[in-house]
C-alpha positions as CSV (number, residue, x, y, z in Angstrom):
1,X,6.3,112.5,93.1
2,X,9.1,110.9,90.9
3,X,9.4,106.9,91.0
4,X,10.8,105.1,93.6
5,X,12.5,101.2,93.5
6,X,13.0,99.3,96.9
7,X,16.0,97.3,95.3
8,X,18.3,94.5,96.9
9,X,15.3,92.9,98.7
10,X,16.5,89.7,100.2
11,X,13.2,88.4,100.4
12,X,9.6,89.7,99.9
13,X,6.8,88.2,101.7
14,X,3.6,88.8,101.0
15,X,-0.3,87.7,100.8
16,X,-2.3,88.4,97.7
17,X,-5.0,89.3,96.5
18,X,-8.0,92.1,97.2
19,X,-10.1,90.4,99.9
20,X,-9.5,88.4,103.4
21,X,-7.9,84.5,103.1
22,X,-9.0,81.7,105.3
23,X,-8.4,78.1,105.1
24,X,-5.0,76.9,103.5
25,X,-5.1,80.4,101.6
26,X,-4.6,82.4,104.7
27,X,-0.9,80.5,104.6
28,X,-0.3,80.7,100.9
29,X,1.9,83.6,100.9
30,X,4.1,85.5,97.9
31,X,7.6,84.9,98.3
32,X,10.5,86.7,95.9
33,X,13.8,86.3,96.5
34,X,16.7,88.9,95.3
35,X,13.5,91.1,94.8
36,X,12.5,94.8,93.2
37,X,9.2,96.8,94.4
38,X,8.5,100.2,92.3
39,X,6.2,102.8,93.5
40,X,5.0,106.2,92.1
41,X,3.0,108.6,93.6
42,X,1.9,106.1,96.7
43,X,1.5,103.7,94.1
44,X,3.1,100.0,93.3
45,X,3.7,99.9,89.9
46,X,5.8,97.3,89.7
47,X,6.8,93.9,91.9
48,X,9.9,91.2,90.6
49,X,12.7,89.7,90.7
50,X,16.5,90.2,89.5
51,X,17.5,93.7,88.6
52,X,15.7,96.8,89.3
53,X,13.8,99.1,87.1
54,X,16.4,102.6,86.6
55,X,14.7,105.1,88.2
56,X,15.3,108.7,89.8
57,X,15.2,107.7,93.4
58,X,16.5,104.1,95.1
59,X,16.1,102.3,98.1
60,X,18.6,100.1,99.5
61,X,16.8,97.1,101.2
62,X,20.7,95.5,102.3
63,X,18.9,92.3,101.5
64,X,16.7,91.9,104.1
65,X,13.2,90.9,104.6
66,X,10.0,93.3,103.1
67,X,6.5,93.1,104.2
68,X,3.5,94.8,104.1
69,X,3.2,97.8,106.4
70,X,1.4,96.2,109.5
71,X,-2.3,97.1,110.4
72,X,-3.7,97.2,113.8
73,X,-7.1,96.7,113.5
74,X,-8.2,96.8,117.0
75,X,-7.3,99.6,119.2
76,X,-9.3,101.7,121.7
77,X,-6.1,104.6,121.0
78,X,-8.1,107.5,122.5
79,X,-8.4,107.8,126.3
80,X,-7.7,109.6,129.6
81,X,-5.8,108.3,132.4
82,X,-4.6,104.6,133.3
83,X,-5.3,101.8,135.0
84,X,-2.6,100.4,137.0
85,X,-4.4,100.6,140.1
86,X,-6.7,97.4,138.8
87,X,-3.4,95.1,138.6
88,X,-3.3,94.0,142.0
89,X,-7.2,93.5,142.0
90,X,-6.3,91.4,139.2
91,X,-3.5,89.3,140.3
92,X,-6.0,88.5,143.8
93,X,-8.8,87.1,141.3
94,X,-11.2,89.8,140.8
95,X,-12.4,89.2,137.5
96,X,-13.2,92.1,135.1
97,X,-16.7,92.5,135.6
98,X,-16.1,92.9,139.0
99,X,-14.2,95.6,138.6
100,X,-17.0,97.2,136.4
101,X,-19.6,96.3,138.6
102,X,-17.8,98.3,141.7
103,X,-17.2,101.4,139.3
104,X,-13.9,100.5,137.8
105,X,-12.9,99.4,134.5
106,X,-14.5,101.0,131.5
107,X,-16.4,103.6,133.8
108,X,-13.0,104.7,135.8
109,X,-11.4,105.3,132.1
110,X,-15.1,107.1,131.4
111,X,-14.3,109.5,134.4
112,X,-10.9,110.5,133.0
113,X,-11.7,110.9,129.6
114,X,-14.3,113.1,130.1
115,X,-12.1,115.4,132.1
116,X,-9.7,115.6,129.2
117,X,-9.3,118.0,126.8
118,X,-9.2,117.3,122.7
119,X,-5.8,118.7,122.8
120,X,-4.8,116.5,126.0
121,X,-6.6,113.0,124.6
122,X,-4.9,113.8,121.5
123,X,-1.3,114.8,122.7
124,X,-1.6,111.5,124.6
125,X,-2.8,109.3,121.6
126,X,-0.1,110.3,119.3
127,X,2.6,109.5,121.6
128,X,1.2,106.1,121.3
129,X,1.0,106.5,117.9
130,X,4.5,107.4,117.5
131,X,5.5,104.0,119.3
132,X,3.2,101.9,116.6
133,X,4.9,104.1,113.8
134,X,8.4,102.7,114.8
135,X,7.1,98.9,115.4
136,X,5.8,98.8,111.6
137,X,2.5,99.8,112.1
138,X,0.9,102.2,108.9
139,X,-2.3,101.6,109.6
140,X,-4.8,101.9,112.6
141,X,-8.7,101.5,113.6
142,X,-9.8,103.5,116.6
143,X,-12.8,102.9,119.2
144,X,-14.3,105.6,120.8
145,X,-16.5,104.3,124.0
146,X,-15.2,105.7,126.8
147,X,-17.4,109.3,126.4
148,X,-20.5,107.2,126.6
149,X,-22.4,110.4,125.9
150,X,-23.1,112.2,122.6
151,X,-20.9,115.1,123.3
152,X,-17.9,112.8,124.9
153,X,-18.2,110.4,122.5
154,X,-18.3,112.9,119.3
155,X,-15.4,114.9,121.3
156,X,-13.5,111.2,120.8
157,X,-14.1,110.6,117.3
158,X,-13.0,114.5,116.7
159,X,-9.8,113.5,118.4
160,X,-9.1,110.8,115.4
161,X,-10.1,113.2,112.8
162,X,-7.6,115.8,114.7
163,X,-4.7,113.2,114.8
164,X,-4.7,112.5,110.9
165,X,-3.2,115.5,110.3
166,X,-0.5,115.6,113.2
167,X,0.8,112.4,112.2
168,X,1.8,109.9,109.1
169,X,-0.2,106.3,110.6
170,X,-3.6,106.6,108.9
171,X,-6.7,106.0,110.8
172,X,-9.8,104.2,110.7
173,X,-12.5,105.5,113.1
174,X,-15.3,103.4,115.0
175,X,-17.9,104.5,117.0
176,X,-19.1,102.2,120.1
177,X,-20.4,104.2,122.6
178,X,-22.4,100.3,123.4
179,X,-19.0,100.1,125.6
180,X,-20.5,100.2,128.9
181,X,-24.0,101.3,130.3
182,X,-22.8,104.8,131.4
183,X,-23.6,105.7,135.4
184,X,-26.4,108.2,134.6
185,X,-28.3,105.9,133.0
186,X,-27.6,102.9,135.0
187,X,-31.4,102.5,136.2
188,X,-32.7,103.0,132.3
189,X,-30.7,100.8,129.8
190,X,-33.6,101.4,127.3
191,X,-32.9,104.8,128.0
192,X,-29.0,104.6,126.7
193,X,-29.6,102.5,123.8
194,X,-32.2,104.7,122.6
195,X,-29.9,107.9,123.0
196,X,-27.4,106.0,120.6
197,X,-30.1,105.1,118.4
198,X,-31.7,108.3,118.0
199,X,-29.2,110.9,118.5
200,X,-25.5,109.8,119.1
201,X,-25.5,107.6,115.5
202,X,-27.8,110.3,113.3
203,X,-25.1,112.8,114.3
204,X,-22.1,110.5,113.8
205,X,-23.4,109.7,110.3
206,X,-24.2,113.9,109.9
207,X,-20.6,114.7,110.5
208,X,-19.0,111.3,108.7
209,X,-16.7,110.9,112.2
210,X,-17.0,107.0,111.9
211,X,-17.3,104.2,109.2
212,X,-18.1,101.5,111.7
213,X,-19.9,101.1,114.9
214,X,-18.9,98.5,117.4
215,X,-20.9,97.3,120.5
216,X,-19.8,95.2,123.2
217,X,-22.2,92.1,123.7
218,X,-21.2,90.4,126.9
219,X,-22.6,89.2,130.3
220,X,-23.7,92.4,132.2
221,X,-23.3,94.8,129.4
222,X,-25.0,94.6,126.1
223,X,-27.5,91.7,125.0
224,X,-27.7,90.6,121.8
225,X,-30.7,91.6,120.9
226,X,-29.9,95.3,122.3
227,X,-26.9,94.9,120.3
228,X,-28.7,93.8,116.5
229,X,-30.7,96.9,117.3
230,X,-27.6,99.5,117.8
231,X,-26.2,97.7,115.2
232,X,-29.0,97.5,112.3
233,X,-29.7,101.2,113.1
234,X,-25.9,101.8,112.2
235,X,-26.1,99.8,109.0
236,X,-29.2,101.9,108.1
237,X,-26.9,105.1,108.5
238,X,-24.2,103.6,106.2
239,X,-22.0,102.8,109.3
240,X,-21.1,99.2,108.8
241,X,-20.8,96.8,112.0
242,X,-18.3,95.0,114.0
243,X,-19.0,93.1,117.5
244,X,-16.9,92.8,120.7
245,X,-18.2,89.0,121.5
246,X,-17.4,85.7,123.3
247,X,-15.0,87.4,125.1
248,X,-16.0,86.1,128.5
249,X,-19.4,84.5,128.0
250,X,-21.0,83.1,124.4
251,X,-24.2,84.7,125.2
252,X,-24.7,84.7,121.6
253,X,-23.5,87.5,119.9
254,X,-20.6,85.9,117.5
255,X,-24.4,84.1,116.3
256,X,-26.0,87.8,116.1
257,X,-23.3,89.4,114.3
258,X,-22.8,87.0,111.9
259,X,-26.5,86.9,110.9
260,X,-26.6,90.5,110.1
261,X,-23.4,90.5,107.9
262,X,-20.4,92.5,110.3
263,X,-17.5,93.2,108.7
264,X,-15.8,91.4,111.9
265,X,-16.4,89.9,115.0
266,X,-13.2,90.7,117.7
267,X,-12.2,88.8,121.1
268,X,-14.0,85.7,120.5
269,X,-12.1,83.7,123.3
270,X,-15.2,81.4,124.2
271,X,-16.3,81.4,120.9
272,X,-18.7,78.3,120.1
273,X,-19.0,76.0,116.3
274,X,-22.3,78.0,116.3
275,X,-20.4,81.3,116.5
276,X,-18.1,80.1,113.6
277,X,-20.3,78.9,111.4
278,X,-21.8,82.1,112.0
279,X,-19.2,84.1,111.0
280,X,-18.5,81.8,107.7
281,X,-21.8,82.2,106.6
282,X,-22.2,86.2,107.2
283,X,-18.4,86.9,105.6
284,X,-17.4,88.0,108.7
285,X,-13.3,88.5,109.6
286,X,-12.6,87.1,113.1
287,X,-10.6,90.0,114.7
288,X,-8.7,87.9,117.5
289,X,-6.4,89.9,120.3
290,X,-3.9,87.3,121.5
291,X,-2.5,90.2,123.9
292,X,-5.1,90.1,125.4
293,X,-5.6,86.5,126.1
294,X,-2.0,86.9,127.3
295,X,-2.4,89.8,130.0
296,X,-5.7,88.5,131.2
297,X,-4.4,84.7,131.6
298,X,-7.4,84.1,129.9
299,X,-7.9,81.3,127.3
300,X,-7.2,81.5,123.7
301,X,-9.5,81.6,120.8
302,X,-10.0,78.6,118.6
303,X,-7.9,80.3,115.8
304,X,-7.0,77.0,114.4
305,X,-10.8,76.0,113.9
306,X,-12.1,79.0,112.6
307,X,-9.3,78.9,110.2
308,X,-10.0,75.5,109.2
309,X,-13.8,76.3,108.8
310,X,-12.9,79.0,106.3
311,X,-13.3,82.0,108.8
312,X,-10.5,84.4,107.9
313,X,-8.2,85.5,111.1
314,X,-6.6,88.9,111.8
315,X,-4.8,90.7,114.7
316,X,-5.1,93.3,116.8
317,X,-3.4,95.0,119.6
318,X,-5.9,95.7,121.4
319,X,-4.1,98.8,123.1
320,X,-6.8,100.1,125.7
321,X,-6.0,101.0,129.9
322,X,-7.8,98.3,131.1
323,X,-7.5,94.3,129.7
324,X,-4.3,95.0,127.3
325,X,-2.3,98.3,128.1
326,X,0.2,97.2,125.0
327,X,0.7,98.9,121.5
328,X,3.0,96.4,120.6
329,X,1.1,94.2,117.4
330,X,3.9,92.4,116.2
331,X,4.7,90.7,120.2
332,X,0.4,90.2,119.7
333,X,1.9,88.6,116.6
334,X,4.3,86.4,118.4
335,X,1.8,85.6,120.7
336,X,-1.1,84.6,118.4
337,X,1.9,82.1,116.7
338,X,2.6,80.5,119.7
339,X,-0.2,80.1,121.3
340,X,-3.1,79.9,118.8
341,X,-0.4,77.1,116.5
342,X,-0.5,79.3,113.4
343,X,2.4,79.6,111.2
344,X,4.2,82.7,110.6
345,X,2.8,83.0,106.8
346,X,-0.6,82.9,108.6
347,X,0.0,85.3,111.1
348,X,1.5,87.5,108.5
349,X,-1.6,87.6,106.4
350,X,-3.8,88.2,109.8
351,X,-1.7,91.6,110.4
352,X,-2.0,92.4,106.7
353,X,-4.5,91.8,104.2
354,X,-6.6,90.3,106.5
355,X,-6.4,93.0,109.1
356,X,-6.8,95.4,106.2
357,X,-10.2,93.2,104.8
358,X,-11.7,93.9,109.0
359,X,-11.4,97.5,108.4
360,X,-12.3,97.6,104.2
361,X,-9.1,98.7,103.4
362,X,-8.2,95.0,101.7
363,X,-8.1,96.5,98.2
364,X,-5.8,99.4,98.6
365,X,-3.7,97.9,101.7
366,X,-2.7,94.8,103.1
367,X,-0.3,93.2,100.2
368,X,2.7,94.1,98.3
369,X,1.2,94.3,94.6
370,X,0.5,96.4,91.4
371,X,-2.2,98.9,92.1
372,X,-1.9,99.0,96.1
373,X,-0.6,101.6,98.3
374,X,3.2,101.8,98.8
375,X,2.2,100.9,102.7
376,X,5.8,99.0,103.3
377,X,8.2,97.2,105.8
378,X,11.6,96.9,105.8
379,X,12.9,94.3,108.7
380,X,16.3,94.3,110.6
381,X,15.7,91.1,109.7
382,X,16.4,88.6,106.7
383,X,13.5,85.8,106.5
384,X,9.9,85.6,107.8
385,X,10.9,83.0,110.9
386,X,13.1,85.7,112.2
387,X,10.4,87.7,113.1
388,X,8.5,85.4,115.2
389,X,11.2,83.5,116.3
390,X,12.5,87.0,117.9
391,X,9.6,87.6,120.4
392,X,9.5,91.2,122.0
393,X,12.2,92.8,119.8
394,X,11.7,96.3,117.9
395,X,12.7,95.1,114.2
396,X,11.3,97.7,111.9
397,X,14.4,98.7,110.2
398,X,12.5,101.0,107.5
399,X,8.7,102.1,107.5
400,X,7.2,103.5,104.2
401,X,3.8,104.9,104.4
402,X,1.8,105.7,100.9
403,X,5.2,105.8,99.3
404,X,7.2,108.2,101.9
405,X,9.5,107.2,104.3
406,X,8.1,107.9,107.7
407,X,10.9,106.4,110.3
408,X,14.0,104.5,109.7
409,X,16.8,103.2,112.2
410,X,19.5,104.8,110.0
């Protein structure tokens, strides 16, 4: 592949540096005016000011903004069915674990998915996909957990590895059949967890299908202590951890996760000082969905003290049929600027390097410098304000992904 500038940049915005930012840092951001950004073989080479490099093949940025490519790093993409049924359930008060306790929710997604083809669940993903692609998102992670048996659950993760190579978004796979105590087993929970312990994660690991497992620690689903077990087995394997916690109750699994080192904790709504010190002290990225939050009209996580405590933030969609049926990151974005108070350099670097750092991708992705991956965004837009000041608009003008141009408005 010959060289490639992005010339005429207006501006370039971007965090730095090879591994997540918290406190002030996660606000420092690069900014270039009247900018140049060379790449070469899905590689930035180069990254300045003033006139461009001569080379062989040119990009006309039209003086607008350039960012990052966006990553999502909280999606449950693979799935059968919907949910729309719930909503009016939802809008009279029933609360979500109602819904699971009367055989809704996760288990009424469970039903579908099971009944759907590879070809169907994937046909279905990358529509979604496609959507992401054109909002700026390069990068995805994706949950399984709604098989909740070995052979569903490996048929999910073998639905990821089968959308890598029917589409250009590159994607991150984690396992979490600890979604939901599946029906069969609804008298033996010991039963369950010792089925992912002893044959859904050794086969996983066999087949390299996943590089994290995720477990859902909450009132009426997982415990902590079930969930250290799932997830120390997992480490053991080479699968390193994440935790779905605090998103209703703090039962304590922010607290568990942290201890053991995940690579992030996601939800954290009700998370405690306990939970965040937690996190500080195992390195832990706080994966926040403020879409969520949103659809639920639920609360809002503390973003503003876990920032302040050193706890690095990131974004994520979300996407999943039940509690936040959106693909839409940059409106979570918006949302997690409004309502969480962060600034839009912050909220930048939680759908970039931090988001990149919650799925170990933080030093190839998540920043516009030399030695990265040409992962870029061009905005129909001409400073970083713009963006969040325009709530619920598409403005991904241009979307580069490892150096090739993968959707443009033009």
């Amino acid at each position: 592949m010959s060289a490639t500038v992005i010339e005429n940049i207006g501006l370039l915005a971007t965090p730095m540096g090879f591994a997540a930012r918290s406190d002030r840092e996660q606000g420092e951001i690069r900014l270039l005016q009247d900018a140049y950004l060379c790449y070469e073989d899905g590689v930035i080479t180069a990254v300045g000011t003033g006139k461009a490099p001569a080379v062989d093949q040119r990009i006309d940025a039209q003086s607008k903004l350039v960012t990052p490519g966006l990553i999502d790093p909280h999606t449950h993409l693979v799935f059968g069915g919907w949910r729309q049924h719930e909503l009016a359930m939802k809008l009279k008060g029933v609360s979500y674990l109602e819904i699971l306790a009367a055989g809704g929710g996760i288990l009424s997604t469970v039903k579908k998915t099971r009944a759907a083809s590879m070809e169907e669940l994937a046909d279905k993903a990358e529509k979604e996909l496609r959507k992401m692609l054109r909002l700026g998102v390069t990068t995805c992670e994706c949950k399984s957990g709604y098989g909740l048996s070995t052979e569903e659950e490996l048929k999910m993760l073998r639905t990821v590895e089968l959308l890598r190579s029917r589409q250009p978004v590159e994607l991150v796979s984690t396992f979490m059949a600890a979604h939901a105590l599946p029906q069969e087993y609804a008298e033996d929970r010991e039963g369950y967890i010792r089925l992912i312990i002893d044959e859904m994660l050794p086969k996983v690991a066999q087949e390299h299908l996943a590089e994290f497992c995720d477990v859902f620690c909450e009132t009426g689903v997982f415990t902590p202590e079930e969930c250290r077990r799932i997830l120390v087995a997992a480490q053991g394997l080479g699968l390193a951890a994440k935790c779905h916690s605090d998103e209703i109750d703090p039962i304590g699994g922010t607290e568990m996760a942290g201890s053991i080192g995940a690579v992030s904790c996601e939800h954290l709504i009700r998370c405690q000082k306990s939970g965040i010190q937690a996190m500080k002290a195992g390195g832990t990225v706080a994966c926040l969905l403020p879409a969520t939050s949103f659809y639920l009209g639920a609360t809002f996580a503390p973003a503003r003290e876990m920032i302040d405590a050193g706890v690095p933030v990131a974004f994520g969609s979300d996407f999943n049929p039940g509690s936040c049926p959106c693909s839409n990151l940059p409106l979570a974005m918006n949302i997690g600027c409004y309502r969480y108070r962060m600034t839009p350099e912050e909220c930048l670097t939680a759908v970039t390097l931090n988001a990149a750092a919650a799925i170990h991708r933080a030093e190839k992705l998540g920043s516009l410098e030399v030695g990265k991956q040409a992962d870029v965004l061009i905005w129909d837009a001409f400073d970083l304000d713009y963006v969040f000041y325009r709530f619920g608009d598409s403005l991904a003008d241009t979307v580069i992904k490892n150096g090739v141009v993968v959707y443009t408005q033009h």
